[in-house]
TORFIRO-296969 format. One line per 4 residues: number of its first residue (from 1); their letters; for each residue z, x, y of N, C-alpha, C. Coordinates in pm, 1 decimal, padded with zeros to 6 digits. Layout:
! residues N
NUM = a = Z X Y Z X Y Z X Y; ... $
This chain:
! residues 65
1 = xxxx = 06121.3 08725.4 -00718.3 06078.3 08585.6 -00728.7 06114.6 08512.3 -00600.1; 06019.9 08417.1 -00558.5 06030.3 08365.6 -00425.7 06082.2 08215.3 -00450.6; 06081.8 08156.5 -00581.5 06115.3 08037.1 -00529.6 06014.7 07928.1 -00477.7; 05907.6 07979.9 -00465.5 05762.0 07865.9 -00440.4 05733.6 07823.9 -00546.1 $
5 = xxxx = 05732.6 07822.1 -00703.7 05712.7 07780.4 -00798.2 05810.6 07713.9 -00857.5; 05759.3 07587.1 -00945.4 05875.1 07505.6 -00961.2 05893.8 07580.0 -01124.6; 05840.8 07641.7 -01180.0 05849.5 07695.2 -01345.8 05922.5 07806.5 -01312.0; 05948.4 07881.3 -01200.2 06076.8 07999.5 -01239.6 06190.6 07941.9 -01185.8 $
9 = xxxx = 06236.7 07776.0 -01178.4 06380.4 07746.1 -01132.6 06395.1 07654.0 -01259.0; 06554.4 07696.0 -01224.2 06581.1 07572.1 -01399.2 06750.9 07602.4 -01326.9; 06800.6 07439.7 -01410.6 06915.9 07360.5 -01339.9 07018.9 07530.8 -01418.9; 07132.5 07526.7 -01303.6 07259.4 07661.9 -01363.5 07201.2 07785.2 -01291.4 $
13 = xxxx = 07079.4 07822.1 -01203.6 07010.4 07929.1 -01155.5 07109.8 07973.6 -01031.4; 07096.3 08085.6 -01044.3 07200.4 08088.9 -00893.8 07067.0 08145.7 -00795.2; 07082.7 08099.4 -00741.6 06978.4 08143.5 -00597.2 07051.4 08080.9 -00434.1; 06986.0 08132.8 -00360.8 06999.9 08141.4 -00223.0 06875.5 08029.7 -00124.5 $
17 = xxxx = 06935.2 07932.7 -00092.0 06850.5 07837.4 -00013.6 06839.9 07805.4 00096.3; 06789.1 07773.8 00168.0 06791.9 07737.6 00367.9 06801.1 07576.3 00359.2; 06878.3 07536.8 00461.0 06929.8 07402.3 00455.1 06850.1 07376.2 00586.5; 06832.5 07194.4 00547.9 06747.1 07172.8 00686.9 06835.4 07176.9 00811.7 $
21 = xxxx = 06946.2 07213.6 00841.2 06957.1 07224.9 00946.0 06953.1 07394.4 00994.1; 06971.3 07479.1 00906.1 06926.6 07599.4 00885.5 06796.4 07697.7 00920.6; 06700.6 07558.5 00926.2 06583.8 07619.0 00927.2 06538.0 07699.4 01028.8; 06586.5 07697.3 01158.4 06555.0 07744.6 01305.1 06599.3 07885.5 01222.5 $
25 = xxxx = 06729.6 07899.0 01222.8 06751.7 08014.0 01252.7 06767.6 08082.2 01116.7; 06723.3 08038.4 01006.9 06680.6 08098.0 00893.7 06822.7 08124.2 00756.0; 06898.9 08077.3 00775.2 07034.5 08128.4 00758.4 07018.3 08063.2 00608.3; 07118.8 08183.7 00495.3 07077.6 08141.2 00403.4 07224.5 08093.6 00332.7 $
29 = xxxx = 07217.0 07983.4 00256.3 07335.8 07934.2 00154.3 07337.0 07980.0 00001.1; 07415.3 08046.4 -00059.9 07400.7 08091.4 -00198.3 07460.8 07968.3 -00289.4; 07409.3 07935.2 -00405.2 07484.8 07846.4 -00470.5 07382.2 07855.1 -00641.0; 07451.0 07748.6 -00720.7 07380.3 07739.4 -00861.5 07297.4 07588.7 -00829.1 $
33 = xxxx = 07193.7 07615.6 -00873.6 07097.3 07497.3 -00924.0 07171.0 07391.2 -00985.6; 07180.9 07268.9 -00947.0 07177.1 07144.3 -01005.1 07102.0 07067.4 -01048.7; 06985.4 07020.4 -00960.2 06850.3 06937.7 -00956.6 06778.3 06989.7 -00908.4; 06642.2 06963.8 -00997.7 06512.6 07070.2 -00875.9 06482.6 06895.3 -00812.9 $
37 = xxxx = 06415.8 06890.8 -00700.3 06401.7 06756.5 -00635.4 06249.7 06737.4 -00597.4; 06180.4 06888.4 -00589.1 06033.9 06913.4 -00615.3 05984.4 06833.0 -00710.1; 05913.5 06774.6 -00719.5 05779.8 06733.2 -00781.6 05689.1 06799.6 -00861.6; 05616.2 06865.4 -00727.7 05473.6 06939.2 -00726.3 05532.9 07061.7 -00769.6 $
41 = xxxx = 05445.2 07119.3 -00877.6 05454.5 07261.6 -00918.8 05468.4 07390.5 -00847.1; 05445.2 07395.2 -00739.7 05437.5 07487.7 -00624.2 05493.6 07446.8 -00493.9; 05497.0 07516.4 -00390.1 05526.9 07472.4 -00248.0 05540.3 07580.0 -00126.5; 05457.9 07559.3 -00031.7 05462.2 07685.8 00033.1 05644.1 07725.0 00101.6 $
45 = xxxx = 05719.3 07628.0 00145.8 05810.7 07649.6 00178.6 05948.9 07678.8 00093.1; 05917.7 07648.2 -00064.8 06018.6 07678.4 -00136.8 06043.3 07567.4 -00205.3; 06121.6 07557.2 -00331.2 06116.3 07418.2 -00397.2 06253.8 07362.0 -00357.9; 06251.5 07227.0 -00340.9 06353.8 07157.8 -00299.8 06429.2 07129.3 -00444.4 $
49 = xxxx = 06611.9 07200.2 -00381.9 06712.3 07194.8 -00490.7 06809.8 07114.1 -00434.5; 06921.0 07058.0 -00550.1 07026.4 07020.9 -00478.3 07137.6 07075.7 -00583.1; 07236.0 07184.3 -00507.4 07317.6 07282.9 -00547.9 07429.3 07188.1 -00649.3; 07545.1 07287.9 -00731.1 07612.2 07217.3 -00771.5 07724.4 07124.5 -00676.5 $
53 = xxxx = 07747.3 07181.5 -00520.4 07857.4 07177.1 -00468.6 07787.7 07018.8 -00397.5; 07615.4 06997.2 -00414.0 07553.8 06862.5 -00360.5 07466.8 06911.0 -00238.0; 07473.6 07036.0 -00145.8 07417.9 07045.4 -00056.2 07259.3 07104.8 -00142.7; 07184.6 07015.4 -00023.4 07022.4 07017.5 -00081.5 06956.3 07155.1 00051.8 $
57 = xxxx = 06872.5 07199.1 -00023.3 06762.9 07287.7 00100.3 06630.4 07356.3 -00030.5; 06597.0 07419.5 00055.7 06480.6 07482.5 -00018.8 06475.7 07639.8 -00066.6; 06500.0 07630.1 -00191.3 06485.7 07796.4 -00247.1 06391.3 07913.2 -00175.4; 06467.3 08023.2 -00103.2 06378.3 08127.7 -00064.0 06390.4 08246.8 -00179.5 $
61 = xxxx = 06518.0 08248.9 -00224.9 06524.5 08377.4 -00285.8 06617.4 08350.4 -00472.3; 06542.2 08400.9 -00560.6 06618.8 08327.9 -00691.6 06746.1 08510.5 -00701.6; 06839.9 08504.2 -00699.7 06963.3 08608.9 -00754.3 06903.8 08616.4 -00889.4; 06861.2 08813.7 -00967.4 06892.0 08809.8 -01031.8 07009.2 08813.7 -01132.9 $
65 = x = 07004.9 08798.7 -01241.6 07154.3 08793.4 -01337.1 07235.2 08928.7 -01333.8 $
């Protein structure tokens, strides 16, 4: 799962996200879902989360359980 869809993230998910300052060089942050901040059902770059610890970026990769 990639994380472009907003129906396979739900708040407690642990996944791996790129932070905007991250983005150059691709680097990824692991954390649990707090808020999805997406809108739109889809997104080519990943859906915008904001982790439990507060740092926000965009889901590339969902951890499975």
């Amino acid at each position: 799962m990639s994380g472009k869809k907003r129906a396979e993230i739900k708040p407690g998910l642990r996944v791996k996200i790129v932070l905007k300052q991250d983005q150059r060089t691709g680097k990824l942050t692991e954390g649990v879902v707090k808020d999805i901040l997406t809108n739109s059902p889809d997104h080519p770059h990943g859906i915008k989360v904001r982790l439990q610890d507060g740092q926000v970026g965009r889901v590339k990769e969902i951890i499975p359980e």
